[in-house]
C-alpha positions as CSV (number, residue, x, y, z in Angstrom):
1,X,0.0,0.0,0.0
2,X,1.2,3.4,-1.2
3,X,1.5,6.0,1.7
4,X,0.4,9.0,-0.2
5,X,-1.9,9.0,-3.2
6,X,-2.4,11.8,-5.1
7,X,-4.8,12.5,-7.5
8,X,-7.0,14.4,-9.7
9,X,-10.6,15.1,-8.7
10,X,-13.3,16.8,-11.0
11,X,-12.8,20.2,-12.6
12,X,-10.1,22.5,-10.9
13,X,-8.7,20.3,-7.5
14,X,-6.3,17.9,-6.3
15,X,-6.8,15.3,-3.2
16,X,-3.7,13.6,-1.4
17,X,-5.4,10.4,0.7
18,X,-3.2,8.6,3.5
19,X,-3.6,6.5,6.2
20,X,-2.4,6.5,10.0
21,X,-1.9,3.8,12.5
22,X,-2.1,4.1,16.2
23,X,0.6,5.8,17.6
24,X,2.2,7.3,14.0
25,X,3.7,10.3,14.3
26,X,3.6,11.9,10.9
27,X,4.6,15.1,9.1
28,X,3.5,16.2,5.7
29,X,4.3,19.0,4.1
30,X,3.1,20.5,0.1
31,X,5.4,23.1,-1.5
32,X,3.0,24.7,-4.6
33,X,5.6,26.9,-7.4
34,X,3.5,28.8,-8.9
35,X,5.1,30.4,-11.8
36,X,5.4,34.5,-11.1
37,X,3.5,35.2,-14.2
38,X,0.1,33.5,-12.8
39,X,0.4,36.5,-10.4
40,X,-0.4,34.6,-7.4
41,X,1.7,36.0,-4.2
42,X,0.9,37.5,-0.2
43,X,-0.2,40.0,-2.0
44,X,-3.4,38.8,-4.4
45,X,-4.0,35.8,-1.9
46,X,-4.5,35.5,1.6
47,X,-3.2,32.6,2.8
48,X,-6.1,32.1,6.0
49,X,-9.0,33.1,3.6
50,X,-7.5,30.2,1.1
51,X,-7.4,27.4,3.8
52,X,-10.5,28.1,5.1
53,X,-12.9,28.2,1.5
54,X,-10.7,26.5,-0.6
55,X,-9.0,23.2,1.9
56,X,-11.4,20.6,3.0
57,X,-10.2,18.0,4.9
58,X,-12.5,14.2,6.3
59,X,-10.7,12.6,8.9
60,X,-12.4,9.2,9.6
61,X,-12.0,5.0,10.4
62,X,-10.7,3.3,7.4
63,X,-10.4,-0.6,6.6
64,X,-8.6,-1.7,3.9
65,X,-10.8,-2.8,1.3
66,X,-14.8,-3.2,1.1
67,X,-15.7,-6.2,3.5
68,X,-19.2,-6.3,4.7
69,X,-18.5,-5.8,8.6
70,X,-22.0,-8.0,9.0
71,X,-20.2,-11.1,7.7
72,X,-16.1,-10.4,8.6
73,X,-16.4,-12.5,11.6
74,X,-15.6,-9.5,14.5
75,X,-18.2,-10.9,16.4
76,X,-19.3,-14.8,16.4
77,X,-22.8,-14.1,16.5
78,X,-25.5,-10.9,16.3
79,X,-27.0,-12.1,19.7
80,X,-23.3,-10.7,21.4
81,X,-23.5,-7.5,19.2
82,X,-25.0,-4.4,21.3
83,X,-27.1,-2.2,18.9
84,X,-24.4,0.7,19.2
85,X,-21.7,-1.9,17.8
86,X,-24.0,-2.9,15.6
87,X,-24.6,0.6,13.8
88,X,-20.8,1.6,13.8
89,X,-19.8,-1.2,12.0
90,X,-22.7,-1.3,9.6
91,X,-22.0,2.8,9.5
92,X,-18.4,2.4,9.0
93,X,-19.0,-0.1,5.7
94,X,-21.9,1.8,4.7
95,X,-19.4,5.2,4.1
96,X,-16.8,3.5,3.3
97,X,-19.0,1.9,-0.1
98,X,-20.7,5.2,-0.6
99,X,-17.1,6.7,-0.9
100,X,-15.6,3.9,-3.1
101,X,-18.5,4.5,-5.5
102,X,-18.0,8.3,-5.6
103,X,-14.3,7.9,-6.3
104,X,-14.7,5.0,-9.0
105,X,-17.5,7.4,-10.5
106,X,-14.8,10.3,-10.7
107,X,-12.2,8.3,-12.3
108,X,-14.3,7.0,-14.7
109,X,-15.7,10.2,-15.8
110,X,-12.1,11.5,-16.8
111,X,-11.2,8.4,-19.3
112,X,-11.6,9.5,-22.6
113,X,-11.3,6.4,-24.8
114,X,-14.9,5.0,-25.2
115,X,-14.0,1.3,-25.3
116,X,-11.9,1.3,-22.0
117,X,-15.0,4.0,-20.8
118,X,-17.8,1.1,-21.5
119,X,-15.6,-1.9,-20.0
120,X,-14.9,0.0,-16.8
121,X,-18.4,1.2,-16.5
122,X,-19.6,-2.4,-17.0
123,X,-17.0,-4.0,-14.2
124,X,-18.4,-0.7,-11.8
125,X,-22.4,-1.8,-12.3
126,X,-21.4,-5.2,-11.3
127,X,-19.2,-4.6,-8.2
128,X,-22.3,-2.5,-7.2
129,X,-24.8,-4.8,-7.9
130,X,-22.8,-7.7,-5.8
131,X,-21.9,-5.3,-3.2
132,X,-25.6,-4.2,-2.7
133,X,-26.9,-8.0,-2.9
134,X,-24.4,-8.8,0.2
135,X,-25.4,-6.7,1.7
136,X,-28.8,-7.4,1.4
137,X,-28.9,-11.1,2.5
138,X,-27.5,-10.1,5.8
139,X,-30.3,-7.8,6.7
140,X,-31.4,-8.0,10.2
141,X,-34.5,-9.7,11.8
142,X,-34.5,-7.4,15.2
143,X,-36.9,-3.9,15.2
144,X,-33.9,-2.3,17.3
145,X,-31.6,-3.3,14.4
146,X,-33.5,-3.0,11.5
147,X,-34.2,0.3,11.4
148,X,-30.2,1.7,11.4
149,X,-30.0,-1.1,8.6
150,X,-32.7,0.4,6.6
151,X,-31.5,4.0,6.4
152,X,-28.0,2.6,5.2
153,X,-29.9,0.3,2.4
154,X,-31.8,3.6,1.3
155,X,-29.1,6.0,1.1
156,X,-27.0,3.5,-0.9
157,X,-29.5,2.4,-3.3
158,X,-30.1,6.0,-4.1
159,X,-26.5,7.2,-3.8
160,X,-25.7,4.4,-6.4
161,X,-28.4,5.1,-8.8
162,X,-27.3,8.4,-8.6
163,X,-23.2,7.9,-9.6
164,X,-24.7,5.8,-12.0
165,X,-27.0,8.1,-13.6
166,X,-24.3,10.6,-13.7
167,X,-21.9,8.9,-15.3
168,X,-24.8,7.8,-17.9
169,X,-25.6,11.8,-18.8
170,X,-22.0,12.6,-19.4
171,X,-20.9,9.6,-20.7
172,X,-19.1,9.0,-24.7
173,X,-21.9,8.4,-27.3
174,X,-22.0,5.0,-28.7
175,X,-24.1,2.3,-30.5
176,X,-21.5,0.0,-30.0
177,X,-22.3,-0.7,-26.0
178,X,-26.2,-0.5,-26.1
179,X,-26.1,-3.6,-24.1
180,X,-23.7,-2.5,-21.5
181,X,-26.0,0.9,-21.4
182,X,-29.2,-0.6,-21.0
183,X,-27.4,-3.1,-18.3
184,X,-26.8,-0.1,-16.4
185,X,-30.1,1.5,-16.9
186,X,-31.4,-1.8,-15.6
187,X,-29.3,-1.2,-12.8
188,X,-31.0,2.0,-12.2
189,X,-34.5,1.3,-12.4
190,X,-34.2,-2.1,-10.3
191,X,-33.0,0.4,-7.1
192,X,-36.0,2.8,-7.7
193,X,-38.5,0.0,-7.6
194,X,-36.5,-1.6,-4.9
195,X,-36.7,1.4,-2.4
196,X,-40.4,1.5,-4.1
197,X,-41.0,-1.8,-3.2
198,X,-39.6,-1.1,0.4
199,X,-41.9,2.1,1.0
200,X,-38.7,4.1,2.2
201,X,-39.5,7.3,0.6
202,X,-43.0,9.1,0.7
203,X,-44.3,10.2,-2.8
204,X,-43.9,13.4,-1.7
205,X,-40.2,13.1,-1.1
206,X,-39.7,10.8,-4.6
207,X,-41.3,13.3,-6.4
208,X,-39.7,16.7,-5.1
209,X,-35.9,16.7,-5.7
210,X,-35.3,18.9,-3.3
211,X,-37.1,16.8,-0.6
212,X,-35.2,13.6,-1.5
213,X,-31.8,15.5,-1.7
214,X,-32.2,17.0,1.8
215,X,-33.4,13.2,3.6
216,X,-30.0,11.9,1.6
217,X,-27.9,14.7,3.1
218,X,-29.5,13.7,6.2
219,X,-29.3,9.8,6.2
220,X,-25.5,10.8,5.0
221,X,-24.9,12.6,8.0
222,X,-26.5,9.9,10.3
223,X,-24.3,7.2,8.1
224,X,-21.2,9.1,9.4
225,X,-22.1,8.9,12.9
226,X,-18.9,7.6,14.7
227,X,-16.9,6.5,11.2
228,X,-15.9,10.5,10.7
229,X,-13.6,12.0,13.1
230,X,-15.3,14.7,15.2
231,X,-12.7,17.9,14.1
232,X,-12.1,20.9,16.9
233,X,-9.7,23.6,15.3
234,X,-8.1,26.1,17.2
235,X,-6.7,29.2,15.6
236,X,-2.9,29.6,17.0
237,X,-1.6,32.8,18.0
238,X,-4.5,34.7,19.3
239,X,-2.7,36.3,22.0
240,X,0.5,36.8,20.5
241,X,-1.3,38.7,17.6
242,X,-3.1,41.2,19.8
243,X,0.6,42.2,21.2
244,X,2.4,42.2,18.2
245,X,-0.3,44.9,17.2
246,X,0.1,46.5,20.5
247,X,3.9,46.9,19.8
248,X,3.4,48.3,16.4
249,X,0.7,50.8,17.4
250,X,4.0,51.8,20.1
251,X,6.4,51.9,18.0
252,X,3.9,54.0,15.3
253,X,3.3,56.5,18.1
254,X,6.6,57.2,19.7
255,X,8.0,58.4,16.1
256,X,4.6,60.1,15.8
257,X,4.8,62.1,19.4
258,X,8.7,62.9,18.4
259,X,7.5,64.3,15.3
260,X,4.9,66.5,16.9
261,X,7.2,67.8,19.4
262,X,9.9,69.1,16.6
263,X,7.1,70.2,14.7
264,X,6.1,72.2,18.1
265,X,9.5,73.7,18.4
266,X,9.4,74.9,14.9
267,X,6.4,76.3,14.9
268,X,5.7,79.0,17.4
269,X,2.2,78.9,18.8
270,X,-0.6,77.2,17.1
271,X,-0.8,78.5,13.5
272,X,-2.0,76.9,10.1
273,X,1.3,75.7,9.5
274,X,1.7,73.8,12.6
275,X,-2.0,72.1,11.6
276,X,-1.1,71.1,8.3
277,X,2.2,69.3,9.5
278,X,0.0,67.6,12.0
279,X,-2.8,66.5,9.4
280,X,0.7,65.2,7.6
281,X,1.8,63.3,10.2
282,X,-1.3,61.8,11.4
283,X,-2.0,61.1,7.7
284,X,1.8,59.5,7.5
285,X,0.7,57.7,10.6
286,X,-2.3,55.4,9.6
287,X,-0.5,54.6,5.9
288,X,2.6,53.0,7.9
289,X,0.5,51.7,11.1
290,X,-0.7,48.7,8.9
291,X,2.6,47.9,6.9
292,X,4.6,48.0,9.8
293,X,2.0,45.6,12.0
294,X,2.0,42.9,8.7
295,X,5.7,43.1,8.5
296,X,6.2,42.1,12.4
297,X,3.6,39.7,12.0
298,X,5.0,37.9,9.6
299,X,8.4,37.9,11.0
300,X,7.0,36.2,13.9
301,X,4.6,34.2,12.3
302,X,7.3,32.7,10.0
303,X,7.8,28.9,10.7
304,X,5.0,28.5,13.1
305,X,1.5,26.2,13.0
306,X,-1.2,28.3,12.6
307,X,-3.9,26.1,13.8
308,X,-4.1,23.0,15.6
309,X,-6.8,20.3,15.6
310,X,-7.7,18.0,17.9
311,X,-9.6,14.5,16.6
312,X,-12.1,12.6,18.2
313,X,-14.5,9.6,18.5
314,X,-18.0,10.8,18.0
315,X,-19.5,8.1,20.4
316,X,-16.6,8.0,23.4
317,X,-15.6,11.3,22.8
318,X,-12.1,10.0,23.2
319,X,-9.2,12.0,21.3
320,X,-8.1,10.1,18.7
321,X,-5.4,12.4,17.5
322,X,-4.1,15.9,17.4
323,X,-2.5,18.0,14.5
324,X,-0.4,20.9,13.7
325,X,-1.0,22.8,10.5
326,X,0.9,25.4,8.9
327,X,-0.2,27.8,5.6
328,X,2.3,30.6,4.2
329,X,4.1,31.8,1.5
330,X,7.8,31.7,2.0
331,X,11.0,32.1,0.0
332,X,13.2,29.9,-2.2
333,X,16.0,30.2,0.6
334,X,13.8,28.4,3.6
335,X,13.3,25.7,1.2
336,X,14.7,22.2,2.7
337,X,18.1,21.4,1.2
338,X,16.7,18.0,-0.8
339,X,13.8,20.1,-2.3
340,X,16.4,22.5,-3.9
341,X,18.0,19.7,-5.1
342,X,14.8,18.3,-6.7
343,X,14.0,21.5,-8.3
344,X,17.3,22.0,-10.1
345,X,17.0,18.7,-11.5
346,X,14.2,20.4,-14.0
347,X,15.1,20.8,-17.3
348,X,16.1,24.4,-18.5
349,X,12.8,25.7,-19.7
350,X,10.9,25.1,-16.9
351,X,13.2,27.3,-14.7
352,X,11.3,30.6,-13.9
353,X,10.3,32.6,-11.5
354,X,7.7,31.2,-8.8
355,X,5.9,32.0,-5.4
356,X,5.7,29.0,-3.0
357,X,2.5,28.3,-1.2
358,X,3.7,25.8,1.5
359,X,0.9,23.3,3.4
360,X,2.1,21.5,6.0
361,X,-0.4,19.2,9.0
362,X,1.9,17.4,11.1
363,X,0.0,14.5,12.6
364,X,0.3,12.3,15.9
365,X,-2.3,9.6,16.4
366,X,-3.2,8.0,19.7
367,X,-2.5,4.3,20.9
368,X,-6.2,4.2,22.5
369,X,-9.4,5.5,21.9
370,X,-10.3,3.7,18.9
371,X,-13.3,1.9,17.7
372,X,-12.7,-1.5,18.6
373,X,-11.7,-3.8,15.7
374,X,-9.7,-0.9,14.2
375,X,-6.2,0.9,13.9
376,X,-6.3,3.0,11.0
377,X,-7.7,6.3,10.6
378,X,-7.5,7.8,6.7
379,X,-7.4,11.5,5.9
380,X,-8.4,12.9,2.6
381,X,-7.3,17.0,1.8
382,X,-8.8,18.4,-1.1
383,X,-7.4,21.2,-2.9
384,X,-9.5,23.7,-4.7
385,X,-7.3,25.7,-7.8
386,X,-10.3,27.9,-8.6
387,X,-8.4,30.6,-6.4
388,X,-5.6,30.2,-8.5
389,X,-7.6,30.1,-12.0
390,X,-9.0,33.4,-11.3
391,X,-6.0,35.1,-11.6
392,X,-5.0,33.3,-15.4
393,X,-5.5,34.8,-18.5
394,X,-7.6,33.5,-21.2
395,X,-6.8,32.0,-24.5
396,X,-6.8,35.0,-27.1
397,X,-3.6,33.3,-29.3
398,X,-4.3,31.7,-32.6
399,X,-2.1,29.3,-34.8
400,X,-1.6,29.9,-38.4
401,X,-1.3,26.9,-41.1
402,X,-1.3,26.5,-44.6
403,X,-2.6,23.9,-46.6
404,X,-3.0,23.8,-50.6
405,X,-3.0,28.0,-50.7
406,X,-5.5,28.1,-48.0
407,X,-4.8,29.8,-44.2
408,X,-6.6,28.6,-41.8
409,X,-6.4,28.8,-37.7
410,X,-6.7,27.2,-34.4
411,X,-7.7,28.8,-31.7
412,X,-4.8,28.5,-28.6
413,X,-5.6,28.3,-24.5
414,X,-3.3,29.5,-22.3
415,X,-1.9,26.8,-20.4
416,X,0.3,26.8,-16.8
417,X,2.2,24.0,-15.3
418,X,2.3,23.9,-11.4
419,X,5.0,21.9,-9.9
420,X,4.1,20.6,-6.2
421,X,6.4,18.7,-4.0
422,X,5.6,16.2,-1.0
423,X,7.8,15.9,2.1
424,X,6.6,12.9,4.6
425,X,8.3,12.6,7.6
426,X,7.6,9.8,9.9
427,X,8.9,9.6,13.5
428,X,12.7,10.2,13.2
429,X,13.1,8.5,9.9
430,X,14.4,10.0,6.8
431,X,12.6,12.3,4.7
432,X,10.8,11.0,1.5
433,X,9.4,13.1,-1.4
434,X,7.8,13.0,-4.4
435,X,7.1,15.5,-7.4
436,X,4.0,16.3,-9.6
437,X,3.7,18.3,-12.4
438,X,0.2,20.0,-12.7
439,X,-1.1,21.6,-16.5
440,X,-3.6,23.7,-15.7
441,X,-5.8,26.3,-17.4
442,X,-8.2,28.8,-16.7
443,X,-11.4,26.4,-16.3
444,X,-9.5,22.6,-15.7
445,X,-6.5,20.3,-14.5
446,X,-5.3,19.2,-17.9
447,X,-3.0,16.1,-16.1
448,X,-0.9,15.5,-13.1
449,X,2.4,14.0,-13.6
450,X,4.5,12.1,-11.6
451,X,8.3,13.6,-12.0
452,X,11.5,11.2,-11.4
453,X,13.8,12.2,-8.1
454,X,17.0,12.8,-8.7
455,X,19.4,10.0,-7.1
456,X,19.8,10.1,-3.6
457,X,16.4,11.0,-2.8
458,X,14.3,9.0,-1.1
459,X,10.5,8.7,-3.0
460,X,7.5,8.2,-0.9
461,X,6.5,5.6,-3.0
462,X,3.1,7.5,-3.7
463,X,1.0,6.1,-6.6
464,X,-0.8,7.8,-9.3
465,X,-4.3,7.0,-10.0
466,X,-5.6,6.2,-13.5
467,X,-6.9,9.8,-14.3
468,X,-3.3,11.3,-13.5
469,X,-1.5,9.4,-15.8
């Protein structure tokens, strides 16, 4: 198993995916060169707006691969299962299914040649269609039980239906796989009759889309109970803040107050003159008071976490794990000795100019607290570009050809390539890295490739998904 994946998810974002053991220690940090010319700096970004509407993070259980936690043997029989154990384990494979099918659903959407399209598609409607029938046959006899197992049953019916239907309206155009389109289609309308069949929606609720999106959310939101981490985020620095603004404001007004008094002792009495070099002064005063409190902020900011984030079990409340993270901008010379080395192993052309955007969440996971049967937690970070398309230009270049005395033209987009670099850290081992090279325009990733290391640097041994490649 890789320890970092990183991958392409629709339109304009990235998602790295790892997992953490009890007890792990863990550091991970992104460096993101964006090429000068983007015009993306501390000046057109904020870093703290940018983390907040642009980072989202899901913390939560994870067991490797989809096994149906009714049938894995953790318990010997339902009669020594408490309902609560019941509906955490039936939660924790519920979400664990519903993501799977997202994920499968977004790769699929991004291959482009029909055939493989059609054969994946195919191989996706079966796994789902065995998954769900598993499922299925272990469906509880007990009131107490029954009713967590039906809310799981309807929100992945309709979840599937959904991905599946997705896919469908989007999909390549082709007579040649009719049959594996109408298989799917089958798919589809067998899981509306089904939950039909089962009476778990009200016609109201089937027939207003906004009804039936809202009790999905909902069901979602139950399914999640104890399988996602319950997130507390502290902002760091508060305190020290408030007095590095205090200073400043001091520092503003003792050159002020020695600037009134000279101004005093050249002025005799109070005359316009006098007020007009005050109104300066004052003036001069509120145009530096701000520069000068950023400045000392950042000085003292630089290098240091600026939130931390504690994680815990939803039912027991216990704290599963705690985490740094750090957001800046900072300058080619604080980069880590290996990372230079990694970036002057580019070739020639790709040399220019950049602004680095670090992200860095150092991790350390508890040796108790966990759900029992379980040992792994898995965080997923997505990262939104749509701050950074704003800033791109558009494509307004054309290409010229001739052909048989006729000129014709194509019409040319503007396209940016993004190199990002992973350092992991574990414990007191080594540091490992990896590097991607992300095409981008205004509106889409184009790819993300995976770049070789120069020798003597240890990879992380991340893998690329199919859509990356």
């Amino acid at each position: 198993m890789s320890k970092v994946n990183v991958k392409r998810e629709e339109s304009l974002s990235i998602k790295f995916t790892h997992q953490m053991e009890e007890g792990d220690h863990r550091r991970l940090d992104l460096y993101f060169f964006l090429p000068t010319e983007m015009g993306i700096n501390p000046q057109s970004l904020d870093e703290e707006e940018y983390y907040h509407s642009a980072i989202v993070g899901r913390r939560s259980y994870y067991s490797s691969g989809l096994h149906l936690p009714l049938v894995q043997g953790r318990f010997i029989s339902q009669n020594k299962r408490t309902v609560e154990e019941f509906r955490l384990y039936l939660n924790l494979f519920a979400y664990q299914f519903a993501v799977a099918i997202e994920t499968d659903r977004k790769e699929l959407s991004q291959i482009d040649d029909v055939a493989q399209f059609y054969s994946a598609l195919k191989d996706l409607s079966e796994i789902v269609t065995q998954l769900l029938k598993k499922f299925r046959r272990n469906e509880p006899s007990e009131p107490k039980w029954k009713h967590y197992f039906e809310n799981s049953d309807n929100y992945l019916s309709w979840f599937c239906e959904q991905q599946l239907l997705k896919l469908m309206a989007h999909a390549p155009r082709s007579s040649d796989y009719s049959d594996i389109i109408e298989e799917v289609l089958t798919l589809c309308r067998n899981e509306r009759s089904y939950r039909e069949s089962k009476d778990y929606n009200s016609s109201q609720t089937k027939d207003d889309p906004n009804r039936i999106s809202n009790k999905m959310l909902l069901l979602r939101r139950l399914i999640q109970q104890g399988v996602v981490l319950k997130e507390e985020l502290k902002t760091l620095g508060v305190g020290l803040k408030k007095l590095t603004t205090g200073i400043a404001t001091g520092f503003v007004m003792l050159v002020v107050s020695a600037l009134i008094i000279k101004a005093q002792g050249v002025f005799s009495g109070l005359t316009l003159s006098l007020v007009l070099t005050l109104a300066v002064i004052y003036g001069f005063r509120e145009i530096f008071k701000e520069d000068i409190r950023n400045a000392l902020w950042r000085m003292i900011q630089k290098g240091r976490p600026r939130w931390s984030r504690i994680l815990r079990d939803t039912t027991s409340q216990a704290v599963i794990g705690r985490q740094l993270v750090w957001i800046d901008f900072i300058k080619r010379k604080d980069l880590p000795s290996e990372i230079d080395e990694i970036l002057n192993q580019r070739h020639s052309q790709n040399k220019v100019d950049a602004d680095i955007l670090h992200y860095g969440i150092s991790s350390r996971i508890s040796q108790k607290g966990f759900l029992a049967g379980y040992s792994t937690i898995q965080e997923q970070v997505n990262f939104s570009l749509v701050p950074f398309a704003r800033y791109l230009e558009r494509g307004k270049a054309k290409i010229y050809k001739e052909a048989d005395g006729k000129i014709s033209s194509d019409s040319v987009e503007r396209r940016y390539q993004v190199y990002l670099v992973l350092r992991l850290t574990e414990g007191r081992e080594n540091p490992q890295f990896a590097r991607y090279k992300i095409i981008m325009n205004r509106s889409s990733i184009i790819e993300i490739t995976e770049s070789k290391l120069p020798d003597g640097v240890e990879p992380i041994g991340s893998e690329l998904t199919e859509e990356t490649k």
